[in-house]
Phi, psi and omega in degrees: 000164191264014177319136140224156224241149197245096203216143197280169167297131184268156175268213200023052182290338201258356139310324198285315225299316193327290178352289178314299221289339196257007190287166163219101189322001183251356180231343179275162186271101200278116175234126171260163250174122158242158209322296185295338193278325194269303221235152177279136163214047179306310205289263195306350142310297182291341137351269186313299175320300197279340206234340177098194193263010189277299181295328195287337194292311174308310156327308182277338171285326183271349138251359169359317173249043191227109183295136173288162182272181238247134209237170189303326168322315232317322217277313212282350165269346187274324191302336206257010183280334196274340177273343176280335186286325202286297152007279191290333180303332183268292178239102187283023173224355221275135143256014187248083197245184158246145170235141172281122168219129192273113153240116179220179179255026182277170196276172151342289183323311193264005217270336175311289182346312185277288175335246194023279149336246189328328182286316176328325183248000156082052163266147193264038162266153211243351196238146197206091175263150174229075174279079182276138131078043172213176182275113196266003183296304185354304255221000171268002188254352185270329170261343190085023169296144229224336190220166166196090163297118154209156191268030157239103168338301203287321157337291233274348209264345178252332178300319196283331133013281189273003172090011188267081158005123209201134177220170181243128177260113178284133167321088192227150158298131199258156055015080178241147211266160173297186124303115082239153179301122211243085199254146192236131183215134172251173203304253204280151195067004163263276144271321165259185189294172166245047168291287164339300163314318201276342195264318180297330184282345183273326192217007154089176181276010166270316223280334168281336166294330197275307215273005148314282217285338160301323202236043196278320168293028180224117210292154153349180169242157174269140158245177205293006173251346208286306184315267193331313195287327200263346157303313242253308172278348155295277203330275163036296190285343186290001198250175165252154190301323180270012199217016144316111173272025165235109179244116173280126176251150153229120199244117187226158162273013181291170171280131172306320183303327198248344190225348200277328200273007202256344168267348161278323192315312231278315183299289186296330188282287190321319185078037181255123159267120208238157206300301206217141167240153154205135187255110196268015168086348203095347198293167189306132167285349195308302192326293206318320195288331182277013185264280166329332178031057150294133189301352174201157141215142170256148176197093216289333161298108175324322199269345161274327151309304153328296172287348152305311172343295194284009183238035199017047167253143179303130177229159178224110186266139203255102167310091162005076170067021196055018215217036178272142186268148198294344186268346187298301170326307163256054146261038203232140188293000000 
């Protein structure tokens, strides 16, 4: 597809790369990534599909050195590369960075185009795994990946699976926003469990109000965001709120009146401290969202992802337990 998406080139690529080199996985905020997700490779993807992995390989050799355009991650990895540098500028020794890891299934052979790509737009990854025609989800508990995007329904449905903070990312035209690294999370089935959910599909919204207000002294269950967000909230903490190159929203539909306080108690149990919260009631996230211009939200509602879209903020959608049926899914460009 021709998007195109309008985001500047980062300067300091010889700061992120120094970053990469200094991270230590057992303290760094580990995020993997695959190929479609940082770069559009719509056009060569439908290749790949009409022509097999022969033609498609040939295609990627034969441009190798023509940078792919820029995919819906790309602004939220160049932004959190723009928080390792603010990171290192305070401590030129701190390992508790973000690391980049490139995962895909293209083979080796076809695996240049993307280095190639990333050293052109001065991203400092340093990790480039190319695992063709397996399940590569395998191989993120083994690097410490703490979050994993990718634009294959079945990725995102075995990383969460495997217990990994884990979205699915669509090809869309970006907005892409300034600094500070700006993550946008929505409430149930997100950052927390979808218990709640499950009592509004069985007994309607009296009936979820009631079991709130029971259960206003007992924190949330986590959902499939929580392990990222509170990594997401170490780095964070190293800052002062005002002088944070990072800001966390929680955009939920709950009622403030009726639902909000047992998701801030949850929140305050967790020690996750988040910038701005809203509780919208059900009414539509698009406005909140063009107002905030984060560089990514999650959210597990298709129609909230949409109306992220139609307003070019980058979204990432979190499957219900993986198990959303597959036709929901391609009413999305």
């Amino acid at each position: 597809s021709g998007d195109k998406i309008r985001i500047k080139a980062p300067g300091h690529a010889g700061n992120a790369s120094n970053a990469q080199l200094s991270t230590n996985p057992s303290e760094a905020l580990v995020i993997a990534v695959t190929t479609r997700a940082i770069f559009n490779l719509e056009e060569e993807h439908q290749l790949y599909l009409e022509k097999g992995k022969e033609e498609y390989v040939r295609h990627q050799q034969a441009n190798q050195d023509k940078p792919l355009p820029s995919g819906t991650a790309f602004a939220f990895i160049q932004a959190a590369q723009y928080v390792n540098k603010k990171i290192l500028e305070r401590n030129p020794a701190e390992k508790g960075l973000f690391d980049i890891l490139v995962l895909s299934n293209n083979s080796p052979e076809s695996g240049m185009r993307i280095i190639n790509s990333a050293k052109h737009y001065g991203l400092g990854i340093s990790k480039f795994c190319f695992v063709s025609d397996e399940d590569s989800t395998q191989y993120l508990k083994s690097h410490r990946v703490k979050l994993f995007l990718s634009a294959d329904r079945t990725d995102v449905c075995n990383a969460l699976r495997r217990g990994v903070s884990a979205a699915l990312i669509f090809q869309q035209e970006v907005q892409a926003p300034s600094t500070p690294l700006r993550v946008a999370f929505d409430g149930d089935a997100v950052l927390f469990s979808d218990e709640t959910d499950q009592v509004f599909r069985e007994q309607g919204l009296e009936g979820a109000m009631q079991y709130e207000r029971a259960m206003e002294a007992v924190p949330i269950g986590e959902g499939p965001m929580k392990a990222f967000a509170m990594h997401l909230g170490k780095i964070r903490k190293k800052f002062s709120q005002e002088e944070s190159p990072i800001r966390t929203y929680l955009v939920t539909a709950r009622s403030g009146r009726d639902m909000g306080i047992r998701a801030i108690k949850t929140l305050r149990e967790w020690g996750l401290a988040i910038d701005e919260a809203f509780f919208m009631d059900g009414a539509p996230k698009g406005p909140i969202l063009a107002q905030i211009q984060p560089h990514i939200f999650f959210d597990d509602g298709l129609h909230n992802i949409q109306g992220a879209q139609d307003v070019g903020v980058p979204s990432a959608w979190v499957p219900s337990q993986g198990m959303q049926p597959l036709q929901e899914e391609q009413t999305l460009s």
